[in-house]
C-alpha positions as CSV (number, residue, x, y, z in Angstrom):
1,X,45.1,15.4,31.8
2,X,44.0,17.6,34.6
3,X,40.9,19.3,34.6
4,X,40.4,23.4,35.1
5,X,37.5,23.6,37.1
6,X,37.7,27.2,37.5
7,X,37.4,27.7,34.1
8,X,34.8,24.9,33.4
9,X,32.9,26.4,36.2
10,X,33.1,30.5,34.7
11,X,32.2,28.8,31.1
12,X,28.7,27.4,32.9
13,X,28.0,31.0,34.5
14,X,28.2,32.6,31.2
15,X,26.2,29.8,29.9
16,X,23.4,30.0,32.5
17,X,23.3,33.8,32.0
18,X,23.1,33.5,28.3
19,X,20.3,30.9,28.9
20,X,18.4,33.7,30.8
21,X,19.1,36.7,28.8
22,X,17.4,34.2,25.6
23,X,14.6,33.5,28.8
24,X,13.9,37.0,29.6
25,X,13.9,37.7,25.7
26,X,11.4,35.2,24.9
27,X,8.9,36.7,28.0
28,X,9.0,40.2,26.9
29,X,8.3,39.4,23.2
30,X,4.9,37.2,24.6
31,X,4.5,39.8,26.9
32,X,4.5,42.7,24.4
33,X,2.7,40.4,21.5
34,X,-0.3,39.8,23.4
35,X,-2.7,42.4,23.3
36,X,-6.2,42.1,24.7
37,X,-9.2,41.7,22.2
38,X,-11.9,44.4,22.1
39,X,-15.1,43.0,23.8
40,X,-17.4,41.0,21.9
41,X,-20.7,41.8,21.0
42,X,-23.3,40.9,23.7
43,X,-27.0,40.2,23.1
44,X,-28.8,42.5,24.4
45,X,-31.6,40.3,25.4
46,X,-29.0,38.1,27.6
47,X,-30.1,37.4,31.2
48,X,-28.8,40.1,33.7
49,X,-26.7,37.5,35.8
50,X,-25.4,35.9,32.5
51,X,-24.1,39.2,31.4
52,X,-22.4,39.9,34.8
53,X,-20.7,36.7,34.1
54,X,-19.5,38.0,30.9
55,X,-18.0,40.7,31.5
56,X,-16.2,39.6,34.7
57,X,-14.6,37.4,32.1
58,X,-13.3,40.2,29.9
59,X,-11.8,41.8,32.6
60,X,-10.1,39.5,33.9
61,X,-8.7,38.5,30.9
62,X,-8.0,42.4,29.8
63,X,-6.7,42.7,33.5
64,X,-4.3,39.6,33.0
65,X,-3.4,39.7,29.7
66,X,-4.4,36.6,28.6
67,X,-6.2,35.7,25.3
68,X,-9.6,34.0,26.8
69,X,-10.9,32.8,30.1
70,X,-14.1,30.3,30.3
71,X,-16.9,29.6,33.3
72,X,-18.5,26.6,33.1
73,X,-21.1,24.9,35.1
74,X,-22.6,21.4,35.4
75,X,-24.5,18.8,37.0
76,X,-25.3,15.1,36.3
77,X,-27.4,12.5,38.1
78,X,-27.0,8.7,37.7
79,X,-27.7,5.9,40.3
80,X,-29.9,8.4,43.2
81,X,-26.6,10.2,42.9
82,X,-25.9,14.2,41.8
83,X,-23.1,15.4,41.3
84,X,-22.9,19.5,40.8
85,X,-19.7,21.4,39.7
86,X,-18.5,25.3,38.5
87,X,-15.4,26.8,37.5
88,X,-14.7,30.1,37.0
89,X,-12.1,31.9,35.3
90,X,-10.7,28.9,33.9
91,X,-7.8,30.1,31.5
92,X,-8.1,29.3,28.0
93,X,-4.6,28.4,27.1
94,X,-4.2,26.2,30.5
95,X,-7.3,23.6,28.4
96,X,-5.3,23.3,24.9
């Protein structure tokens, strides 16, 4: 039996561009669905430089459409050694 590869070949491009139509579909929709939450409420007693940090984080997260963003800050001593760490803007959904 001899094989059409011409057709084999026009069945995979409608196959691929059915694949990205379903791809483009799915973006929109998670595009459209997420919608960013209305700032929390801040103490008003918070320390000036912790609520700059705050609402850097709400902006960029209204600014990138993305459900949560975390900053985080550490340091840990053991043996005469330190070591001292920060990340900022670390997206929410990239830690679950």
């Amino acid at each position: 039996m001899e094989r059409n590869y011409e057709q084999e070949i026009d069945l995979l491009k409608k196959e691929i561009e059915a694949i990205k139509n379903l791809l483009m579909l799915n973006q929109t929709t998670q595009e459209t669905s997420i919608k960013p939450t209305p700032s929390l409420q801040q103490d008003p007693n918070i320390d000036p430089n912790l609520k700059q940090v705050l609402h850097d984080l709400e902006a960029y997260c209204n600014q990138n459409r993305i459900s949560g963003a975390v900053t985080y800050i550490g340091t840990f001593g053991s043996g005469g050694r330190q070591s001292t760490w920060i990340s900022n803007k670390v997206k929410v959904d990239d830690l679950f």
